[in-house]
C-alpha positions in Angstrom: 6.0 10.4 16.4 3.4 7.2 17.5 5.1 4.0 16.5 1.3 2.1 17.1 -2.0 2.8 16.8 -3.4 4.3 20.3 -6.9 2.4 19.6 -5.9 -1.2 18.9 -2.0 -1.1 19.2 -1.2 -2.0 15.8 2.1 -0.7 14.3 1.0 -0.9 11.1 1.1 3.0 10.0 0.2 5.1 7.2 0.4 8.4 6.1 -2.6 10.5 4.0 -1.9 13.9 2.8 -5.0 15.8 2.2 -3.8 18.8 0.8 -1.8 21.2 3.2 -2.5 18.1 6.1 -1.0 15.2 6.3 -2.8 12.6 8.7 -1.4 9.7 10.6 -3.7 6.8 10.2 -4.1 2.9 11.2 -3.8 0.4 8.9 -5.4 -1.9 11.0 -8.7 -0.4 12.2 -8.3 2.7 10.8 -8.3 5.3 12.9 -6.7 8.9 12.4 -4.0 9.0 14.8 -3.1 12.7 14.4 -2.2 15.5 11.8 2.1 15.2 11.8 4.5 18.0 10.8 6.9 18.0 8.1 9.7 17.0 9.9 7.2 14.6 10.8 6.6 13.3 7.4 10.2 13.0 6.5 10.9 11.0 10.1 7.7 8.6 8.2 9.3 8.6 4.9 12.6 7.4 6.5 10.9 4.4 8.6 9.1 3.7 5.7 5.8 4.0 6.0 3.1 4.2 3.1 2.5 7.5 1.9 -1.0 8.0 0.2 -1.6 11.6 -2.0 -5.1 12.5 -2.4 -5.3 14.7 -5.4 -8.4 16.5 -5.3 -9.4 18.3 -9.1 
């Protein structure tokens, strides 16, 4: 997984999950880095990245 942003080289990190997606974003400049698997997420949740649900009605 990308440990900084491939636009402005921040390390600043987030992750957005967009229903079935889940999105790797800057928290810089934000930019969408890439869409990350599962194991993905959990390798995020353990570095400890913020995690943003969008809930969509």
């Amino acid at each position: 997984m990308l440990d900084k942003c491939n636009k402005c080289g921040s390390n600043k990190l987030f992750v957005e999950i967009q229903g079935q997606r889940r999105g790797l974003y800057c928290g810089e400049c934000g930019k969408w880095q890439k869409w990350i698997t599962k194991e993905e997420l959990q390798i995020a949740k353990f570095n400890g990245l913020k995690i943003i649900e969008n809930k969509e009605n």
